[in-house]
N, C-alpha and C positions, 0 to 999 in steps of 0.2 A: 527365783521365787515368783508363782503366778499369784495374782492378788484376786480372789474373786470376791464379788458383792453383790448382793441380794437386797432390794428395796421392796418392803410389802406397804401397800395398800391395801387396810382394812376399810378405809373412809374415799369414798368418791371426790369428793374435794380436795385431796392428799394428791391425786395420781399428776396434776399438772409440777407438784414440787417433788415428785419422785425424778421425774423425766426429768426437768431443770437439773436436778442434784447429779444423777446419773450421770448428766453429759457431762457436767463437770467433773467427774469424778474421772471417764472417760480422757478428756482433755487433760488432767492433770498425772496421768498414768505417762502421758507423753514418749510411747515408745515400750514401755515397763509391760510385761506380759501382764495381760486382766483380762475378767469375763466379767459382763454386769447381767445383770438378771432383775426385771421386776416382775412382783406378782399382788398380781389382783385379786381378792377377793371377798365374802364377807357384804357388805352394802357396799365397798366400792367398787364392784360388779356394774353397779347404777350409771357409771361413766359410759359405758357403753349405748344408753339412751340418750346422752348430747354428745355424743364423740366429734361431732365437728367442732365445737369446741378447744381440743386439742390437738386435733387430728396432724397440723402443720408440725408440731411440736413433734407429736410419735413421729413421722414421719422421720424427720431430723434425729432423732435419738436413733430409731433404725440404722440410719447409714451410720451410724457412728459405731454400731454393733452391737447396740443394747436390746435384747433380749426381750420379750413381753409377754410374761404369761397369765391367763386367762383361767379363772376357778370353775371348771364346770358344775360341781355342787352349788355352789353361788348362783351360775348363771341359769339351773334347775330355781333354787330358793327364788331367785329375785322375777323371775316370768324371763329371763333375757332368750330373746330368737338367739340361736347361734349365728346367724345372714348378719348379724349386726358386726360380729368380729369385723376388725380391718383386715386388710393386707398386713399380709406378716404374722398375723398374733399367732401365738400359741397357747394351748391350753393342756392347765392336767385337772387329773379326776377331782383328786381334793386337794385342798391348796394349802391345809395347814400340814399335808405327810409332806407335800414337796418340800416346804422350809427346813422340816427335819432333816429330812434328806439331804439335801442341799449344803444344812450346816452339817452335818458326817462326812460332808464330801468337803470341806475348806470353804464353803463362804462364810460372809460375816454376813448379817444381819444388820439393817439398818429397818427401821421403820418412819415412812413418810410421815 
């Protein structure tokens, strides 16, 4: 059984305790097939204008193999440059079809 999980950030102030929870979630998988997955979007889009901020964090949650994706509706709604993505991010069109999605495919849902 693989265990996947989905973290959304609606709220910018959410995304540093998504990445926190994630890696633990990560860590506590210890071996056990998973994929984590977060997604951004909505106002917590706006993280993307102090990303350094977090950025040490993302970076760490990366190697660990978590997942980051990026609402480009959002990042249209909020004025965000795309140039501001980090390394690594990813993004999709609309980020509340991906959740749907995602959950038809076996993740669970968590919200930051």
């Amino acid at each position: 059984m693989e265990y996947r999980l989905v973290m959304h950030v609606p709220e910018s102030a959410r995304f540093e305790v998504a990445l926190k929870v994630a890696r633990n979630f990560v860590k506590a998988m210890a071996g056990e097939p998973h994929e984590v997955r977060i997604l951004v979007n909505a106002e917590g889009i706006n993280i993307l204008k102090r990303f350094t901020e977090v950025e040490e964090l993302y970076r760490e949650a990366r190697k660990d193999g978590v997942a980051v994706y990026f609402c480009e509706n959002a990042m249209r709604a909020f004025g965000i440059d795309p140039t501001l993505l980090p390394e690594g991010a990813l993004t999709v069109p609309a980020g509340i079809k991906a959740l749907v999605e995602w959950q038809n495919q076996g993740f669970r849902y968590v919200r930051a």
